[in-house]
N, C-alpha and C positions, 0 to 999 in steps of 0.2 A: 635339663637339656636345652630348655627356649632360651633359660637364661645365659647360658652358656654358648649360644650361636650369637644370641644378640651381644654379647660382651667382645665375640672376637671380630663382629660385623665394626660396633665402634672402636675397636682396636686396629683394625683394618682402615676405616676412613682416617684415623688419628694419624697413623704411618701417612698416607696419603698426604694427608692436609702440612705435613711437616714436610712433605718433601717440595709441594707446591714455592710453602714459605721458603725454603734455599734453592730452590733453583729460580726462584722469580729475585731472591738477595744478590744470586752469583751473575745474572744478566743470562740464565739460559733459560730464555721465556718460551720458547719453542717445546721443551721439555715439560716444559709447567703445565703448559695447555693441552698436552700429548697426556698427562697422569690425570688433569682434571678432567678432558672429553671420555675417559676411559675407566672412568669411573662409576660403578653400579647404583649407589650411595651417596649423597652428597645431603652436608647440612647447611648451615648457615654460617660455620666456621670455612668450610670448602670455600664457599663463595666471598667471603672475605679475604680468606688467602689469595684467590688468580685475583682477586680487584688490586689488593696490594701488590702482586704481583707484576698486574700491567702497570698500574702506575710509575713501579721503580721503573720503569724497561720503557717510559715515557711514552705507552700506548693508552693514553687517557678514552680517548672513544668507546677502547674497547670495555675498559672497566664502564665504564655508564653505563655503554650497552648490557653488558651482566648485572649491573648495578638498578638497571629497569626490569630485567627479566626475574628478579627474586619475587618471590609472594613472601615471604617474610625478610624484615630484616628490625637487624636492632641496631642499637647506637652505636656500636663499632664501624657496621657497616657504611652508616653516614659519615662516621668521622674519617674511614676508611678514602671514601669519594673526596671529600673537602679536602683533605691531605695531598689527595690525586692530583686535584685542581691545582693547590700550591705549588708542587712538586714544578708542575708544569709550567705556572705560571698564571694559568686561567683564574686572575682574581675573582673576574666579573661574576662566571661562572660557581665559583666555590662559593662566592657572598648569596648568589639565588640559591642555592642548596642547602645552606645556613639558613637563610628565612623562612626554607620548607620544613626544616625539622621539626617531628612532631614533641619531640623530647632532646632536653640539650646537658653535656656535663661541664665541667671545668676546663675539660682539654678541648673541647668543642668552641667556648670560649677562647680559651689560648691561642688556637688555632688562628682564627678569624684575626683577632688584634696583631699575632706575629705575622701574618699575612697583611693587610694594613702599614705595619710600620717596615716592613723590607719592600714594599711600596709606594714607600715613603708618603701616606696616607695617613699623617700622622692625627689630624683630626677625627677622622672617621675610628680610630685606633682606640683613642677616648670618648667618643659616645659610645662604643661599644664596652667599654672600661666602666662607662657612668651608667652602662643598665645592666652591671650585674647583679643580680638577685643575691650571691652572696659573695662580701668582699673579706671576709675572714683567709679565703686560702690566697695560698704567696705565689702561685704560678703565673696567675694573670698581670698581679701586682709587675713581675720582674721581666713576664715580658712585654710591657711598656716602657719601665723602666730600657731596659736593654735599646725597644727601638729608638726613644729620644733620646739615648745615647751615640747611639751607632750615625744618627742621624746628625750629630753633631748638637743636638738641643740639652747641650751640657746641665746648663741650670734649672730646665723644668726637672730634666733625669733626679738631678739632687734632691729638688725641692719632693719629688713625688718618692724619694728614698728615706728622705724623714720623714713624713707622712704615713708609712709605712707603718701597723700595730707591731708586727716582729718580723725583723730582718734575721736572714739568715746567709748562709754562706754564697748563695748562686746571685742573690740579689749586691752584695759586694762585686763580685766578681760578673755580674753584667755592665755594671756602673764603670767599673777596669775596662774591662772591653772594648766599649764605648771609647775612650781614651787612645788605647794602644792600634786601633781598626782606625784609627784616624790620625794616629803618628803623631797624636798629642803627646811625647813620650814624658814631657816636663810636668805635665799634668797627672798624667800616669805615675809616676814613680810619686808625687806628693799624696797622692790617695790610698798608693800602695803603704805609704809608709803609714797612715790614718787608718787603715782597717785593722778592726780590733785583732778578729784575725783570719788566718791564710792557710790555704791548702795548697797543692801542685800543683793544681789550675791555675791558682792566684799567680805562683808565680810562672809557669808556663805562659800565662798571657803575656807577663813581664818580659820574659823571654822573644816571644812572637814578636812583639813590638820593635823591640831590638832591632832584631833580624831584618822585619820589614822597613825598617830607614837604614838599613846597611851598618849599624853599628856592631860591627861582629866584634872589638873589642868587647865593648861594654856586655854584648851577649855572653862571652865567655867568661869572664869576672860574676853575671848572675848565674851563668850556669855552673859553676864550681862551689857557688855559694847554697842550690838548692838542697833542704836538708834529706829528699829521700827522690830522686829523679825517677819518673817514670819512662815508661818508652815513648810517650808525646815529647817529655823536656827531651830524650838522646836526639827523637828525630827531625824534633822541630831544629838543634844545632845543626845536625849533619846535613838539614838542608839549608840552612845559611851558608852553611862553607860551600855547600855545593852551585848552590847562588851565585854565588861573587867569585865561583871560580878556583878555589882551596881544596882543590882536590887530593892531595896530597894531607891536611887536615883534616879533610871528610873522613876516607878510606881508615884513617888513624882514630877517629874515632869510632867507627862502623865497628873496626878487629875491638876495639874495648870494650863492645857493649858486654854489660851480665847477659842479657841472652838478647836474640831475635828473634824478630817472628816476621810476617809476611809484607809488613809496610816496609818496614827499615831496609829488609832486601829492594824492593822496589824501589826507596828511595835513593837508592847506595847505585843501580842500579842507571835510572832515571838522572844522578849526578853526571854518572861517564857519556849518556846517550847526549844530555846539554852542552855537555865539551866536547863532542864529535870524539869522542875514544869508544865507537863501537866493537872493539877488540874487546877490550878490556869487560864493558858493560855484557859482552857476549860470552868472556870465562864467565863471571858471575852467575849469569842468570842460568849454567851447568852445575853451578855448585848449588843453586836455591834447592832445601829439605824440598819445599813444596812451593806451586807458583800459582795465582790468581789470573783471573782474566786481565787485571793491571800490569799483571809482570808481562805477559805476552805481547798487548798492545805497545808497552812502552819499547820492547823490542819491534817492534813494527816499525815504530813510529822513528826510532832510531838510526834502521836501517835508512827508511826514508829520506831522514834530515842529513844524511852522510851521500843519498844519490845510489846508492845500492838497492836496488829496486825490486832486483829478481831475489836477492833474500830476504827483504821484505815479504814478499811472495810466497817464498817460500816457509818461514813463519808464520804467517797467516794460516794458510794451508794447513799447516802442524797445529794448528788451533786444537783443542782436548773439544770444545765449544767456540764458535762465533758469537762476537759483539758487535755493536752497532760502532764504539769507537774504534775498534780496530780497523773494521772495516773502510772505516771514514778516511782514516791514515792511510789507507792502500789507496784510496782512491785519488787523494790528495796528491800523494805519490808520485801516479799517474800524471795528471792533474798537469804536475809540475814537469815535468818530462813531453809532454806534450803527448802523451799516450792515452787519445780519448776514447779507442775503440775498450781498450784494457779497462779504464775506469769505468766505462758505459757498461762493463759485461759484469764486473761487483757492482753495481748500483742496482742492477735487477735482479740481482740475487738474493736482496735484501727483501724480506718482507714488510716491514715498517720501517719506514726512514724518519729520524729525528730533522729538525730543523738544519742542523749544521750539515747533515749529509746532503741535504736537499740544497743546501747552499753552496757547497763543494763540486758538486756535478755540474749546477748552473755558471759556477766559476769557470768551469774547466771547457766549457762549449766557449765562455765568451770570450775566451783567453785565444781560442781555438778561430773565433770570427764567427761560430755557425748561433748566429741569432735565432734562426728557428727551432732547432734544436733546445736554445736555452728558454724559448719562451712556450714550446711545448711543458718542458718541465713545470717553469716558474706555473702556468696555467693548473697545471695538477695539484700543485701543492695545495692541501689542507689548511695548513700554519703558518702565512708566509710571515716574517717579521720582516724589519727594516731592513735589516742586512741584503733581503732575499729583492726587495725592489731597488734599494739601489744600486746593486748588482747591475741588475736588468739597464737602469741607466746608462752606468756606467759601459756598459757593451755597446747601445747603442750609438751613444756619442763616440767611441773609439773607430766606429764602422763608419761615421757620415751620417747617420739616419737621425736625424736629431729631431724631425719628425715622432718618430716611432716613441724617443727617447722622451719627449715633452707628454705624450700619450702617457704613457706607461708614470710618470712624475703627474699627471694631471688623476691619475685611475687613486692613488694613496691615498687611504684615507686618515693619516694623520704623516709630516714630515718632519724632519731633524735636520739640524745642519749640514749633513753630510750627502741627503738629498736635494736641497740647494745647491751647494758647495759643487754636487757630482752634476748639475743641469749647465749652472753655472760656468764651469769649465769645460763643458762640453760644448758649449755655442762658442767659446772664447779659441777653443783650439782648432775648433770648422771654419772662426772666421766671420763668425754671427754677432760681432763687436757689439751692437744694438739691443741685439735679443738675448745678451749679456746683462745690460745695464738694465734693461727693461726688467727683467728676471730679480736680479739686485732689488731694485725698489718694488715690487711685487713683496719679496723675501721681508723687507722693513715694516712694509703696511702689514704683514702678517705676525708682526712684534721678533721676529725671530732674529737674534741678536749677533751681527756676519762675526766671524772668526779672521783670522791673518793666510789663511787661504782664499776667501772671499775677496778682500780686500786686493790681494796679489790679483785677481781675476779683471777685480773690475779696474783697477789702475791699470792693468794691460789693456783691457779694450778701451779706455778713455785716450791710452796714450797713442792706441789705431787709427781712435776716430780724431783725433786731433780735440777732441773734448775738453779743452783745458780749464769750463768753468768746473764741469760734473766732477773733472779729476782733485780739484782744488780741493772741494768739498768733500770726496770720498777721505783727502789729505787731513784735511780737519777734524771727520769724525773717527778717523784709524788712528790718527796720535791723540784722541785725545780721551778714546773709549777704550780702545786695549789695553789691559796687563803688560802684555809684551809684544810687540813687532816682530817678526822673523824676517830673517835675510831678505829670504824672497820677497817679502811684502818692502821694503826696504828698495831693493835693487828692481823693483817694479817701477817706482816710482820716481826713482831717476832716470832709469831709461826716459822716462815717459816725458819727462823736462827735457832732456837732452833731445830727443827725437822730435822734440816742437819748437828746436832752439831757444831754450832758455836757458842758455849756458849755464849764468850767473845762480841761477833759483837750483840750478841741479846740483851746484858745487854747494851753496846753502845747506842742500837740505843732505849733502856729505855730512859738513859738518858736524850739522845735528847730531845725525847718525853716531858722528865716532862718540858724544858725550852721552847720548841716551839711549841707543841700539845697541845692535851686537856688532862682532866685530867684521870688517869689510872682508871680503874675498873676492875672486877671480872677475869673477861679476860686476860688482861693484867697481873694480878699475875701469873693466871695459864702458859702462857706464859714462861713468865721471870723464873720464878722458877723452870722450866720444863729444861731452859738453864741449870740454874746454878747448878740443877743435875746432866746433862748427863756432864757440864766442871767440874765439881768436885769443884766448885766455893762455897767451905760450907761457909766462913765469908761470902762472898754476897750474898749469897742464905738467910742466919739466917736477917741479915739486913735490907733485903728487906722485907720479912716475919715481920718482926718486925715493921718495917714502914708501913706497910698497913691500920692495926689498928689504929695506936697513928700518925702518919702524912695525911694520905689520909682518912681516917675514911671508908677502904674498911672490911666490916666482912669476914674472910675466910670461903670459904668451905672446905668441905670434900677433894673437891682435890688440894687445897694448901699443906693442912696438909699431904698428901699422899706424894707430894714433897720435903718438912721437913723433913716428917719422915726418909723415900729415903736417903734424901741428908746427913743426921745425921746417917744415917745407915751403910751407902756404907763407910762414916770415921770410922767407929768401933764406935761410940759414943750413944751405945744403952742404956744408962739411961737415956741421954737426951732426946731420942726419943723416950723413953715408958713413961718418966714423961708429955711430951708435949702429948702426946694421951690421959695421965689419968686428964690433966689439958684443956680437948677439952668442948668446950660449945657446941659443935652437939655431937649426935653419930659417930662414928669411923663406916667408913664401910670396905668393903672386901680390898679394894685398899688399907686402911691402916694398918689392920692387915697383907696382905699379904707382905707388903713391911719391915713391923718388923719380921717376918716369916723368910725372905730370907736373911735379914740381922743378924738375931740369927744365922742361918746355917753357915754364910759367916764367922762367929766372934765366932762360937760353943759357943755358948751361949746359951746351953738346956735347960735351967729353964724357959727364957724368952720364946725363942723358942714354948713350950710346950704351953706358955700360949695365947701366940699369933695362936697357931695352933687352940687351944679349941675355940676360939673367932671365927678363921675362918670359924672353921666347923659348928659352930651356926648359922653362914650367907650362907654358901655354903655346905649344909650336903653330895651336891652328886655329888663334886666336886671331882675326883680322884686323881687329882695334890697336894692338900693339904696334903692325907693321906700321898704320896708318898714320899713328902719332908718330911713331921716328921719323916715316915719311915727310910728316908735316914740318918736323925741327931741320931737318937738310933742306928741305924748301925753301922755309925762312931766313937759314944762314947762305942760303945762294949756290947750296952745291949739289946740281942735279944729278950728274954722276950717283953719288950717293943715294939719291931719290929713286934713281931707275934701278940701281942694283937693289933696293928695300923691294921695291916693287917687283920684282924678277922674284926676289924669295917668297913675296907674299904667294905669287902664280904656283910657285915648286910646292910651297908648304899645302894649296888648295889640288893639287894635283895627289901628294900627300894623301890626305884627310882621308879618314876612312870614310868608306863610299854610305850612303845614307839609305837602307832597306825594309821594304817592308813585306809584311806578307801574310798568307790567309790559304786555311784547309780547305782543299775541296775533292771528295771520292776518295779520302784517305791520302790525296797528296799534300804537300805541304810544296804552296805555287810563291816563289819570293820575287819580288820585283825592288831592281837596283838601279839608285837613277845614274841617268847617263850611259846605259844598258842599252845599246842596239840590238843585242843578238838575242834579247827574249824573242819567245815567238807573238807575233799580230802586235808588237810594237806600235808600227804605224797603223795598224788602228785603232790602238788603243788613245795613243795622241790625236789622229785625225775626230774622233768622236768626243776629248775632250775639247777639243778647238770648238767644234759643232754646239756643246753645251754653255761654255764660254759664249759664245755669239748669240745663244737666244739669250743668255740672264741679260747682255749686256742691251737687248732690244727695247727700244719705248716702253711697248707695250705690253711686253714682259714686269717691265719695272714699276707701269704705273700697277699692273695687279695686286704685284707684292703690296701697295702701300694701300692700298684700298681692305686687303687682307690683313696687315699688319694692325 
């Protein structure tokens, strides 16, 4: 009878402890920890189940915390932790837990080294390699191998694959990996064809590789070729075509499989969500036999990426179980729509928030302007990574506070490019031209090597500050350190010549541009032709103008042709420059009429003059400067007539103008004050009191205060 109570007590925790194991696999960790609290019984198996459990569900803490409360545990349980660690990311952490173990096995090892080489710690990977106690088994062996592959250290990979006492089939196919994860495809297909031999992994890597450099040709030639395809080779195709957009070949091969199961729907699925055909993806996911927490979210997420929000929502909602990614997607959602109260109320509905959630919320405040809001969060957060400060940057530079912004960049304890990059541009767009370049060479002595965004930054505040040695130089190490240049970096730098008249040096360094850069755009005209106006540079100003159209296929705007006009003006050449206005395929705006305006005056060319004035003043009726200049041209030519009647319009058009108001709440009114307004009430005292204050600032003794205080 004992023995029979005790058999069905361990057959009861056994039920238990498997159910812990699938709901902590399915991401319903809320349920896990609902079966394990409620449990009578618990062994050492229990307690390894919810650690594995938290850790898939990325609630690492809490596994430690259970992982300290055991009085027994054995070697699962540690490798159980260690795993936890990786899972997450916590090297540091997994490596002191590794040193604590009282007892270690082969996976325990493997562990450690595959964690090492996917951070990219590829030495540490190998002393750890070089004190195993026994080097007979092949796991450790392949996953070294595998890291200095993936890592690109092709030739140690080799060298440490003949070395090898017996190779077997996972050790080939790490060495493949390696190759294909790196888009080595040419190198890949020679090693493929050198392994003795091959399984459907072998060539399924073949296959991925493919896919991953977009050769869906060649992908389909080896997937027709595969001799027994499994449901990895179906769905690794169907998501290539789904990739690049072949959805009509996707779909066609989805209907061909021998069977499906729960991926291939998702993926079949997740093809139509990527092409915005949430119709389609939405029949589907009615016909799935059965659906995962994936099928769900990717509908979320779907809805989302199409602006449909409230069925997102309502998806969500119809959840069997809640996840943390779906969740993340609703709130994003939100997020994007500008609906922060919406996102703010799933964000605390969440018991654990992973990184990315925690990033998505502080997105959506800063997106939003409410920095405190965002720096309440950011403060909470547990796990911040990079993403999560330079966020925080990034908001406060968009607001002005570039203060706060330098704080928050000064608090990191380790930075990347993109936190330079994000400080960087933030002084540059307040205006902080200085505390740009300052920033810039801080960023150098810190070995941290600028990108073609830095560059665009600092050649903009160099070309603010009229900088033209520091710019030269930033010129010198941007062509001669980077890969590639971008536009922007490029069209920064002209500006930056043109803007300090150097005509000649901006058209130069066009030049260049066309034979080593990329190709010019909108930008770049404006630029260049902005040069070869202020150097007087008319043939290479019309040239270029000329070439934009018929060699680069760039359409001019409004303010090319303001540059033309300009450049054609400032020569005396005003036929050409009114024939090019009246042969314009846009409207002519103020920039252009006024530049044929000042060139008529320049060349007393009244007729034109006149007509360019009328034109102006259609655009800018209550503009003063306009009247003033016609004004001035009938002055000149002697015809006062003309002068007094300019001058009469200018009177009408200022009687015109709309009246200039301001105004301020007080006791729930809203009190507006319009100048030229006799009929407010306490008018005249409101002026007699300023006259009053006026007369003391202007006093001696008033002034000599201020400067005693100044």
């Amino acid at each position: 009878m004992r023995q029979r109570l005790m058999g069905e007590k361990e057959s009861h925790v056994f039920k238990q402890n498997l159910k812990i194991t699938r709901f902590g696999k399915s991401g319903r960790i809320e349920e896990a920890i609902k079966v394990f609290s409620q449990m009578p019984l618990k062994n050492v198996v229990s307690y390894n189940s919810m650690i594995s459990a938290y850790c898939k569900n990325g609630r690492t803490r809490d596994a430690r915390r259970l992982f300290d409360e055991m009085s027994h545990r054995n070697l699962i349980s540690w490798n159980s932790m260690i795993a936890g660690y990786l899972h997450s990311g916590y090297v540091e952490e997994a490596s002191k837990l590794f040193d604590k173990m009282p007892e270690r096995d082969l996976f325990s090892w493997s562990l450690m080294i595959t964690c090492h080489t996917r951070n990219k710690e590829l030495e540490k990977a190998r002393k750890l390699f070089d004190l195993l106690p026994d080097k007979r088994d092949k796991v450790c062996w392949n996953a070294l191998i595998a890291g200095y592959a993936k890592n690109r250290q092709f030739d140690d990979a080799k060298k440490l694959l003949g070395e090898m006492p017996v190779r077997d089939l996972v050790s080939w196919n790490s060495m493949l990996a390696g190759y294909t994860q790196n888009a080595e495809m040419h190198l890949a297909l020679r090693f493929f064809e050198e392994m003795d031999e091959k399984n459907v992994v072998s060539w399924n890597l073949i296959l991925d590789g493919f896919v991953r450099v977009g050769d869906l040709n060649s992908a389909w030639q080896l997937f027709e070729k595969i001799p027994d395809p499994n449901m990895v080779s179906w769905v690794t195709m169907l998501c290539g075509f789904a990739r690049n957009g072949k959805l009509v070949k996707a779909r066609r091969l989805f209907d061909q499989m021998p069977c499906r199961n729960v991926v291939s729907w998702n993926a079949m699925i997740a093809a139509y969500v990527q092409n915005c055909q949430i119709d389609e993806a939405t029949k589907l996911f009615k016909e799935m036999p059965e659906r995962d927490s994936v099928s769900w979210t990717t509908m979320v997420n779907g809805f989302v990426h199409v602006g449909k929000i409230g069925e997102a929502r309502e998806y969500l909602d119809r959840m069997p179980y809640k996840n943390i990614a779906a969740q993340t997607a609703m709130i994003s959602g939100y997020v994007q729509n500008r609906m922060i109260a919406e996102a703010s109320q799933i964000f605390s509905q969440i018991d654990t928030c992973d990184t990315v959630c925690w990033n998505t919320m502080i997105k959506g405040y800063v997106q939003c302007g409410r920095m405190d809001d965002a720096l309440c969060i950011f403060r909470k957060m547990d796990n911040k990574d990079m993403v999560s400060w330079n966020i925080m940057i990034v908001g406060y530079a968009q607001v002005g506070q570039m203060d706060e912004a330098f704080k928050i960049f000064k608090e990191m304890g380790e930075r990347n490019i993109v936190s330079w990059n994000s400080l960087i541009t933030g002084f540059t767009q307040n205006g902080l031209y200085l505390d740009a370049l300052k920033s810039y060479m801080l960023m150098e002595k810190e070995g941290i090597k600028p990108d073609q965004s830095t560059f665009a930054c600092g050649l903009s505040a160099c070309a603010n500050l009229a900088a033209l040695q520091v710019g030269k130089q930033l010129h010198e190490i941007f062509f001669r350190d980077m890969d590639f240049v971008d536009i922007v970096s490029w069209n920064s730098l002209i500006a930056g010549f043109a803007l300090n008249g150097y005509g000649q040096k901006a058209v130069k360094l066009f030049e260049e541009m066309l034979v080593n850069g990329p190709a010019p755009d909108q930008a770049t005209f404006v630029g260049v032709l902005s040069a070869c106006n202020h150097a007087g540079l008319i043939d290479c100003g019309l040239e270029l103008f000329k070439s934009m159209t018929e060699v680069y296929g760039v359409e001019p705007l409004a303010e090319h042709y303001a540059c033309v006009v300009d450049l054609l003006g400032r020569a005396g050449r005003l036929e050409e420059a009114f024939n090019l206005v009246r042969g314009m395929k846009i409207n002519a705006n103020s920039g252009i009429w006024g530049s044929l305006l000042g060139a008529s005056r320049v060349h007393q060319n009244l007729e034109l003059g006149r007509l360019a004035a009328e034109k102006l003043l259609e655009l800018e009726p209550y503009k003063t400067s306009n009247y003033v200049l016609l004004s001035h041209m009938h002055a000149e030519a002697g015809r006062w007539e003309e002068v007094e009647r300019v001058r009469l319009s200018m009177k009408k058009s200022r009687a015109e103008k709309h009246t200039g108001c301001s105004w301020i709440e007080l006791r729930n009114q809203i009190l507006a004050f319009v100048t030229d307004n006799q009929v407010q009430p306490r008018t005249t005292e409101i002026c007699n009191t300023l006259k009053s204050l006026t007369a003391v600032m202007r006093n001696p003794v008033f002034m000599s205060l201020n400067n005693v205080f100044a």
